[in-house]
C-alpha positions in Angstrom: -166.3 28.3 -3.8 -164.6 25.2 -3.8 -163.4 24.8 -7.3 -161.1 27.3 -9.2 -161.4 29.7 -12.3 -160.2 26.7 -14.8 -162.5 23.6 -13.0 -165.4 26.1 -13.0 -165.1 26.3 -17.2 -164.2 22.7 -17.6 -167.7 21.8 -15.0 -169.6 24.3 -16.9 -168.2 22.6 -20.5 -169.3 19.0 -19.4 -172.3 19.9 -17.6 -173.5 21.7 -20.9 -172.2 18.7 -23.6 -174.0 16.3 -21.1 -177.2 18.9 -21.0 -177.5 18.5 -24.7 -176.3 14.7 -24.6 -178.7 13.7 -22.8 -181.5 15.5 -24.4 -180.5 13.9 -27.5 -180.7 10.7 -26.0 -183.8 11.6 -24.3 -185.8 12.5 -27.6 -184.2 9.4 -29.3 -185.4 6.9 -26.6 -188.7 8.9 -26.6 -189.4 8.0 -30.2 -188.5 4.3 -29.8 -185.1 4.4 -32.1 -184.1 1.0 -33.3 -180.8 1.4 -32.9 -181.2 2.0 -29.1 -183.1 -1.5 -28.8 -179.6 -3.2 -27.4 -179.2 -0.7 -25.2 -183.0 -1.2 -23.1 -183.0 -3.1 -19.9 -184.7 -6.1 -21.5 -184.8 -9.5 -20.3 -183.7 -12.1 -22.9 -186.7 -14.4 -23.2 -190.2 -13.6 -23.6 -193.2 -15.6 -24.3 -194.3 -14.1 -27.6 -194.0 -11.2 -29.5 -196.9 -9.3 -27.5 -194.6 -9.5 -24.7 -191.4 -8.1 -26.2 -193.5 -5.5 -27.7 -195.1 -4.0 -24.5 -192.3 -4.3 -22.6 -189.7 -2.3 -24.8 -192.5 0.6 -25.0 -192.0 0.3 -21.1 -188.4 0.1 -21.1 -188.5 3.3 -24.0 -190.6 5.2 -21.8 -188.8 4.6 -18.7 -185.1 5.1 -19.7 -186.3 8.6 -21.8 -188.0 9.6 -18.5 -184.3 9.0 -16.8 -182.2 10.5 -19.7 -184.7 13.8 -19.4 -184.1 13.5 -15.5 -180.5 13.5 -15.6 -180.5 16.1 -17.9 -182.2 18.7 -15.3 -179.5 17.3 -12.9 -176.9 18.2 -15.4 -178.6 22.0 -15.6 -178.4 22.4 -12.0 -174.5 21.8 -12.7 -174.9 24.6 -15.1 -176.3 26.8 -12.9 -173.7 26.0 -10.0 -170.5 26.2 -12.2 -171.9 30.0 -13.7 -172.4 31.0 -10.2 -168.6 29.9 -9.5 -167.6 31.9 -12.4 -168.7 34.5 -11.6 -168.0 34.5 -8.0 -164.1 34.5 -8.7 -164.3 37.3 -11.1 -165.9 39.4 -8.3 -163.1 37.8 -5.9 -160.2 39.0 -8.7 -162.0 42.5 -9.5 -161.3 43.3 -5.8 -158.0 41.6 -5.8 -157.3 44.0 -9.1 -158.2 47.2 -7.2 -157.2 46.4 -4.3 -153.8 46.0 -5.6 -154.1 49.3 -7.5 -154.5 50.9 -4.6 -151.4 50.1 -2.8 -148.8 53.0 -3.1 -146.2 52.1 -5.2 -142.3 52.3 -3.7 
């Protein structure tokens, strides 16, 4: 693998607090929380309240579909820094024995 024994814990630490994050934010958007309403990709004047109305269920809906998107990108991280991990324990097992084996002067 590319990255080391110390990268492959930090990517598998942010990938996983991201995982969660973005769940979190995910669920939150998905149950239209107030206090994400600044934070919607909204125009700043509509034509009555109607309008703001169904277009911030649409804005909800999309960014919670993104958020839950991102999330499964984040768990692919996951999946790629555990199989790193593991991949240089196998490479220092061998180093360990192989090193074990060598007579000793």
């Amino acid at each position: 693998m590319v990255c080391g024994r110390k990268c492959s814990f930090f990517c598998l630490f942010m990938s996983s607090w991201a995982f969660i994050m973005l769940n979190l934010l995910g669920i939150f958007f998905f149950v239209r929380s107030l206090m994400l309403l600044k934070d919607l990709p909204l125009p700043s004047n509509f034509r009555d309240p109607e309008d703001f109305k169904t277009r911030a269920e649409e804005a909800y809906h999309t960014v919670s579909i993104r958020c839950f998107v991102t999330a499964v990108v984040y768990l692919g991280f996951i999946f790629i820094s555990i199989i790193a991990i593991r991949q240089d324990r196998k490479k220092r097992r061998r180093i360990y024995k192989r090193g074990a084996m060598l007579p000793r002067r």
